[in-house]
N, C-alpha and C positions, 0 to 999 in steps of 0.2 A: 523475371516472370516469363514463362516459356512461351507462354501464347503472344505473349505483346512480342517477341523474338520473330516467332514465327511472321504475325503480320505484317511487323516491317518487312521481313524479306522478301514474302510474297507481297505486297503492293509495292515495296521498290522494283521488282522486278515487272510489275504492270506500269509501273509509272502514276500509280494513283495515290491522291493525295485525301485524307483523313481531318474530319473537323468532328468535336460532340459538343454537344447540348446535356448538361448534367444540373440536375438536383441536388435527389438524395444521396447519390455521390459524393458532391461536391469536389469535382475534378481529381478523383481517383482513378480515373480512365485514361485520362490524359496523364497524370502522373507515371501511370503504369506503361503509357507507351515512349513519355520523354525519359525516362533513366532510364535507356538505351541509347549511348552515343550512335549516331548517326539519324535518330527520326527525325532531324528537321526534312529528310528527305521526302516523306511521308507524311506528317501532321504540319496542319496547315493553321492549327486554333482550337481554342474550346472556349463554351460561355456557360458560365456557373452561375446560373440561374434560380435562387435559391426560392425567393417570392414571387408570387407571381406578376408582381409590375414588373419587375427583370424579366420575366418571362415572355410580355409583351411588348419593353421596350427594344429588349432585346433580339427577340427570334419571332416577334409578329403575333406570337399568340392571343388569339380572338377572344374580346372579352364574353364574346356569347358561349365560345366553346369554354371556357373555364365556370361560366353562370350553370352552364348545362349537362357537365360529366364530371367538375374539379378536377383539381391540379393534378390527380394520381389518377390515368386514364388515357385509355389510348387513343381516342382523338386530339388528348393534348401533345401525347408524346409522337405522333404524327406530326402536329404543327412544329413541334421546338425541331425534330429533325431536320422538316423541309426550311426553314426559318435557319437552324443552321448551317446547310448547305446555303441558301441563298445568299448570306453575309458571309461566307469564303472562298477561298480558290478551290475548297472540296470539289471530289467527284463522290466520295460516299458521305454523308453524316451521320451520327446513331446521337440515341435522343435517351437520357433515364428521366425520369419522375415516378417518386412512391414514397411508402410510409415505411423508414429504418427502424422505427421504434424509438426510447419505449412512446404504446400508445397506439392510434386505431381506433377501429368503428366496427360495429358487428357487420355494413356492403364495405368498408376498407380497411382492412384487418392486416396488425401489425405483419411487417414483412412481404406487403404486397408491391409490387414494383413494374411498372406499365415500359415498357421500350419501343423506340420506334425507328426505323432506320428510310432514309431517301439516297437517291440518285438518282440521273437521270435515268436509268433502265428498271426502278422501278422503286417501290415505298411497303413498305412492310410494319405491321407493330403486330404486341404479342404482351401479356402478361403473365409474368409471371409471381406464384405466391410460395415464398421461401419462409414461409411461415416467424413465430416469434422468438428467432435463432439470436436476438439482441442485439443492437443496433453495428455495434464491430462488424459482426458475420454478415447482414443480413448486406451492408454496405460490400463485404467485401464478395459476396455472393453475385450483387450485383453487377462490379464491374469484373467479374469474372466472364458474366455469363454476356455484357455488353462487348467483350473483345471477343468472344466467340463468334457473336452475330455479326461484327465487322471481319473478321476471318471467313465465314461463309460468302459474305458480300463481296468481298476482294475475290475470294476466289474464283464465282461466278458472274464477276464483273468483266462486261463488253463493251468498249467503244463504240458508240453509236456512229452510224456511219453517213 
């Protein structure tokens, strides 16, 4: 995969290292960055978080925030970010949670996919709705679209000083 190619070589050459936080994924992202020999330089972890007690045991997420927006949302996918960075050597983490299909809700509607990304220089989330492309694509749409947003983050990632 070109993009995962690409990241490893721009964060080896920053010296940063890479953790996710996946769902509806289910560790497609990390997949797509380890079949490149050479990422342990780079990937530091991933937690496949699939329910949400994984969700909390794992990466901290508040049970008030999951009472208050569910699992497929950007407050959560905030917390599983920063919750991922926190439990690794990361310096960036990125975070998926959404609905791959089939299935949905007329406010979370199949193919909807919530992202979140932390580091120390800053925390970003963003959703996106890839509509009901069927759960394959909508999956693979997603970790497409989650190594892009780690590619923009390596790129304009700075050592705090």
């Amino acid at each position: 995969m070109k993009l995962a190619e690409t990241l490893l070589e721009t964060a080896k050459a920053k010296g940063i290292m890479i953790a996710t936080a996946e769902s509806c994924t289910g560790g497609m992202v990390s997949a797509a960055i380890t079949d490149i020999a050479g990422s342990s330089a780079i990937f530091d972890r991933t937690f496949v978080t699939y329910t949400n007690a994984a969700k909390q045991q794992m990466l901290d997420v508040k049970t008030e925030t999951l009472d208050a927006y569910g699992a497929v949302s950007e407050p959560v996918a905030a917390e599983m970010a920063a919750g991922a960075r926190a439990h690794s050597d990361a310096q960036i983490a990125v975070a998926i949670t959404g609905i791959a299909g089939p299935g949905g809700s007329e406010h979370k509607p199949e193919g909807r996919v919530c992202f979140g990304l932390d580091s120390a220089n800053f925390s970003k989330t963003e959703t996106v709705d890839f509509g009901p492309l069927g759960r394959d694509k909508v999956r693979k749409a997603a970790t497409k679209h989650a190594l892009a947003l780690l590619q923009d983050a390596v790129d304009s990632f700075s050592p705090l000083n």
